[in-house]
C-alpha positions as CSV (number, residue, x, y, z in Angstrom):
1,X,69.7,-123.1,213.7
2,X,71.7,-119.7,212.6
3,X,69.4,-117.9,215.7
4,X,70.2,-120.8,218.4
5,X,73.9,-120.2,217.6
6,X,73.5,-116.6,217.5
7,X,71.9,-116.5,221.2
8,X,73.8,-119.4,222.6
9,X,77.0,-117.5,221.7
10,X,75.4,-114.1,223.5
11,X,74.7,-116.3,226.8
12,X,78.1,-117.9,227.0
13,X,81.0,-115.5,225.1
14,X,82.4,-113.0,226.6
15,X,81.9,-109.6,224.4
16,X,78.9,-110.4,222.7
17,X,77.0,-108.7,224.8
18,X,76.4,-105.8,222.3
19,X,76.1,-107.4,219.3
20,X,72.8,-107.9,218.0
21,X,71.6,-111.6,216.4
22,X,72.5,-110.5,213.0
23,X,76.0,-109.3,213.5
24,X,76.7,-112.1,216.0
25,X,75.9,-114.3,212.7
26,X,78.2,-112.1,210.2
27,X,81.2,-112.2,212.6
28,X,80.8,-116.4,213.0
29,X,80.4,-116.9,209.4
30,X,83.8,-114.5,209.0
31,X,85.3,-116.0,210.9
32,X,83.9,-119.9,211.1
33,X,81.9,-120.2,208.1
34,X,79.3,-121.6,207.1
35,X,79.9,-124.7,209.9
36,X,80.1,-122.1,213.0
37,X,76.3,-121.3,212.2
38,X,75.1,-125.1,212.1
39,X,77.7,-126.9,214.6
40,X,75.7,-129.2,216.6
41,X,72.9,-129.1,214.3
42,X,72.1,-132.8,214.5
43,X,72.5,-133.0,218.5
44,X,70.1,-130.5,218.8
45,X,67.7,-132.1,216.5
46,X,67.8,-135.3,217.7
47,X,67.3,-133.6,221.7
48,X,64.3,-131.6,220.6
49,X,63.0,-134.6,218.8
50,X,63.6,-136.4,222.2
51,X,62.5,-134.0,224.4
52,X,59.3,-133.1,222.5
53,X,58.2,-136.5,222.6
54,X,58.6,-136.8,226.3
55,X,57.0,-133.7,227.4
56,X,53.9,-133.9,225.0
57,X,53.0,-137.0,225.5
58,X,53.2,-137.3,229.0
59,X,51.1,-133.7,228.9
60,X,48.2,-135.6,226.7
61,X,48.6,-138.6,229.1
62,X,48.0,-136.4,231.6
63,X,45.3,-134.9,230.9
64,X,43.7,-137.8,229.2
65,X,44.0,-139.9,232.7
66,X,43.5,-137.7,235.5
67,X,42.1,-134.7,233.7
68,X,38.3,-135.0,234.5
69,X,36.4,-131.9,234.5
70,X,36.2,-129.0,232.3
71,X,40.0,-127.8,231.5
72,X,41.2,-125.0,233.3
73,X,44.0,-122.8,233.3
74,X,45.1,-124.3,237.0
75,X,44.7,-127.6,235.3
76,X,46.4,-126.8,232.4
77,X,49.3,-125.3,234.4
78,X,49.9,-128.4,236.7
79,X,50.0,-130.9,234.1
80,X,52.4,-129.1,232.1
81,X,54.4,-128.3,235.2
82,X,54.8,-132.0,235.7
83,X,55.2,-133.1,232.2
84,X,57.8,-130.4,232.0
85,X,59.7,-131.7,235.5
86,X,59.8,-135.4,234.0
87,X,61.2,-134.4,230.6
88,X,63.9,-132.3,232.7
89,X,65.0,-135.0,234.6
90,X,64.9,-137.2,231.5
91,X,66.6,-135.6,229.1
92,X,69.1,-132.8,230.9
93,X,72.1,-135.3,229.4
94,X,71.3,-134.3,225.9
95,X,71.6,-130.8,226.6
96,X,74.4,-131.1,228.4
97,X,76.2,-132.3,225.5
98,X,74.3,-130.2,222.9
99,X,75.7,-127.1,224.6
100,X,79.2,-128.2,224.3
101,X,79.1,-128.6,221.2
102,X,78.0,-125.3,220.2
103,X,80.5,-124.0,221.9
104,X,83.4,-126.6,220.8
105,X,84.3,-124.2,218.3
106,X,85.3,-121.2,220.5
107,X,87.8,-121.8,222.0
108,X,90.9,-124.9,221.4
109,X,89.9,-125.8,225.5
110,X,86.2,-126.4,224.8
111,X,85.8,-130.5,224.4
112,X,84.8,-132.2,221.0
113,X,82.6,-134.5,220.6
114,X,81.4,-136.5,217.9
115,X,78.0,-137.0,218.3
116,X,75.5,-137.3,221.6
117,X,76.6,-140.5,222.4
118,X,79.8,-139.9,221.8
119,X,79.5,-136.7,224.5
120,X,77.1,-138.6,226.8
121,X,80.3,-141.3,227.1
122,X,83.2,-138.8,227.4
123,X,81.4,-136.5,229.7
124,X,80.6,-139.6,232.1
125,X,84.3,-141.0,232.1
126,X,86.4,-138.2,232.4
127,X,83.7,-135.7,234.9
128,X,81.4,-138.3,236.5
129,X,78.0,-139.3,235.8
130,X,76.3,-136.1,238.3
131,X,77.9,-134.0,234.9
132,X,75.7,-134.8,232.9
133,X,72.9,-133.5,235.1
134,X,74.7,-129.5,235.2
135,X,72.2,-127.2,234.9
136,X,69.2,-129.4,236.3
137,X,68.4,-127.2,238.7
138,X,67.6,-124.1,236.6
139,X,66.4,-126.2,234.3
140,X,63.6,-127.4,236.8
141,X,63.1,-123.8,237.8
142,X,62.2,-123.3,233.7
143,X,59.6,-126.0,233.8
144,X,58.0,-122.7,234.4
145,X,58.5,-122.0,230.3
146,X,56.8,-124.3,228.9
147,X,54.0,-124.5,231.6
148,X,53.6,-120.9,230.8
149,X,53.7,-121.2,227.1
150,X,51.3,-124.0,227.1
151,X,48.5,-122.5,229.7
152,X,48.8,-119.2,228.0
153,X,48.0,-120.9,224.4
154,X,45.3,-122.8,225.7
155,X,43.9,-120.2,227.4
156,X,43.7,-118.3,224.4
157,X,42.4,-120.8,222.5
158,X,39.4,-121.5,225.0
159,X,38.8,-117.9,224.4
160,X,39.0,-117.8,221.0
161,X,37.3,-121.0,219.7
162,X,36.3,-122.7,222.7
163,X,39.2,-125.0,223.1
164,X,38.8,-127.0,219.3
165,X,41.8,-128.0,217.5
166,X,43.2,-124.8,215.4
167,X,45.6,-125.1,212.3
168,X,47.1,-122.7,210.1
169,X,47.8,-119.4,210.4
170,X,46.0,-118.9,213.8
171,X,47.9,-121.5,215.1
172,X,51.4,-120.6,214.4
173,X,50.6,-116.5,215.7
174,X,48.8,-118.5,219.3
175,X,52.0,-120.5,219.5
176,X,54.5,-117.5,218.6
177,X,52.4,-115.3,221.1
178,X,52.3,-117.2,223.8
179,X,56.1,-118.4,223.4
180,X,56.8,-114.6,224.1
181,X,55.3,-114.1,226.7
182,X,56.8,-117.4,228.5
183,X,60.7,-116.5,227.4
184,X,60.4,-113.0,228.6
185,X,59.5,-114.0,231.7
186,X,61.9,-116.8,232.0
187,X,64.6,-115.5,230.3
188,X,67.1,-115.0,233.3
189,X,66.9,-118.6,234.7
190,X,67.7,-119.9,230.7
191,X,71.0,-117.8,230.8
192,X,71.9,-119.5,234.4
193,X,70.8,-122.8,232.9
194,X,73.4,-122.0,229.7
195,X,76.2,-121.0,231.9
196,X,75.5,-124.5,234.3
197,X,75.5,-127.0,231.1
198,X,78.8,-125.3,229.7
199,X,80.3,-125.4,232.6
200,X,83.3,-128.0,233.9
201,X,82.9,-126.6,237.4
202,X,80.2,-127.4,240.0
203,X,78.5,-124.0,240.6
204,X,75.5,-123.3,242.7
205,X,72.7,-120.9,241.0
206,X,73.1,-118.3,243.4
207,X,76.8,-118.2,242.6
208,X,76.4,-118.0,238.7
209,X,73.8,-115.1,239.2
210,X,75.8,-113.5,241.7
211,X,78.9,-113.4,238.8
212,X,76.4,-113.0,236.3
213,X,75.1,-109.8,238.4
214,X,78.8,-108.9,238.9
215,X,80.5,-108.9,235.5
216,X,78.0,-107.7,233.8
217,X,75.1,-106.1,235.4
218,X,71.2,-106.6,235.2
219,X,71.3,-106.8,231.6
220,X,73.8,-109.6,232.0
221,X,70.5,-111.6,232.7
222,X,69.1,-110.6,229.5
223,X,72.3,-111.2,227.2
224,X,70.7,-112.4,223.5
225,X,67.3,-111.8,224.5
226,X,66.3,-110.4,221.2
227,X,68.2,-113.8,219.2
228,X,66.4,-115.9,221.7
229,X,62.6,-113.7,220.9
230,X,63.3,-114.3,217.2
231,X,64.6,-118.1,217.3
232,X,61.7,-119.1,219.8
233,X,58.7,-117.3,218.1
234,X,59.5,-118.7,214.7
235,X,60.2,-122.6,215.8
236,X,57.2,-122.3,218.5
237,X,54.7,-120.5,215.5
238,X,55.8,-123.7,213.3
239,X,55.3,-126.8,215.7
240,X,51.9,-125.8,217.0
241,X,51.0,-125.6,212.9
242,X,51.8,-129.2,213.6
243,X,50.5,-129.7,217.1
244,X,47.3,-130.3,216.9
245,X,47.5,-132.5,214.1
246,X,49.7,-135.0,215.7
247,X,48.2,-134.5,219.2
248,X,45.1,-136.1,217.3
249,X,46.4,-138.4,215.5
250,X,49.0,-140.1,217.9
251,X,46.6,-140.0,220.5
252,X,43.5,-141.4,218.3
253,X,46.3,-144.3,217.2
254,X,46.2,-145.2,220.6
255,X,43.2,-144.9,221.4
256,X,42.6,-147.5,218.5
257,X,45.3,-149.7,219.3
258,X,43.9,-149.6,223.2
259,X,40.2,-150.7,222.1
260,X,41.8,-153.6,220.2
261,X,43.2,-155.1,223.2
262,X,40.0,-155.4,225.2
């Protein structure tokens, strides 16, 4: 959570530009303590719980339905792209809020909000219900992410032990591997997709790169970068460890539950 913080910060405040993920974590806990590291700790616990759900289940389903054939990368790619797209449009609300309040402590102006529910209602009431979908756009355009993370895992681990389930220590350096390699590339459309959720103003993607590009260059796009390598890596390394253990398992449960039926 310290790492989310630390990047979230780089994307949205003004002057953190230079800092690097460790100092951006000295001066909050100077300045914030303890709480400015893990504020909205919860919220974002319960949205990746959500969110996770969503996408890899509807990926299985996916594959498990329609997937005839030998897997390919193409195949691979779709599916996620369309498990990814789904999940977006399902659970953008939950980021919405989650941004705001990881940012609530910034500034006295920022909204606070008690929980996601709690956000989900206040944003509705007082900015419309089209709020809570800021951000969807780029957040579409980074369906791209995870379709990337996911073919470039598989891929390797076609190559590597022809597709089986992996666990340990394998797993968590395919997952941290190909994690990289999908948030480098992808990088620029998450800080658009930052600046869209916190925002209280409608703005077009074009016009948040263009003042992106304007205030602070071409490595604007790339503010907290390294926090955002780190935080990813390390949380992606760690849930494919579980992965393809639950992947089984849930999918085996209904498999069972499905036969039971007949």
């Amino acid at each position: 959570m310290p790492l989310t913080t630390s990047f979230t910060r780089a994307q949205l405040e003004d002057g953190a530009s230079s800092e690097g993920p460790l100092e951006t974590i000295k001066r909050i806990l100077e300045k914030e303590g303890l709480e400015g590291l893990y504020r909205g700790c919860v919220s974002t616990c319960e949205s990746v719980c959500v969110s996770n759900f969503v996408y890899f289940y509807t990926f299985h389903a996916l594959k498990n339905r329609i997937g005839n054939g030998p897997q390919t990368p193409m195949k691979d790619l779709l599916f996620a792209c369309l498990a990814g797209s789904l999940n977006v449009l399902m659970t953008n609300p939950l980021w919405v809020v989650n941004s705001r309040m990881k940012m609530s402590g910034v500034h006295q102006s920022n909204p606070r909000y008690k929980g996601l529910l709690d956000g989900l209602i206040k944003i509705q009431r007082l900015e419309g219900v089209g709020a809570l979908w800021n951000g969807t756009k780029a957040s579409l355009m980074l369906v791209s992410n995870p379709a990337i993370k996911f073919t470039v895992y598989e891929l390797l681990k076609r190559k590597l032990v022809g597709g089986k389930p992996i666990m340990g220590l394998k797993a968590f350096l395919l997952g941290a591997a190909s994690t990289a390699v999908a948030t480098m590339i992808t990088y620029p459309a998450q800080m658009v997709q930052a600046k869209a959720r916190n925002s209280r103003k409608k703005l077009a993607l074009k016009e948040i790169y263009l003042q992106i590009l304007r205030e602070d260059g071409l490595k604007g796009l790339f503010k907290g970068l390294d926090s955002k390598l780190v935080q990813s890596m390390v949380a992606a390394g760690f849930m494919f460890l579980a992965y393809e253990k639950i992947a089984v398992f849930v999918f085996s449960l209904l498999g069972v539950k499905k036969k039971a039926l007949r």
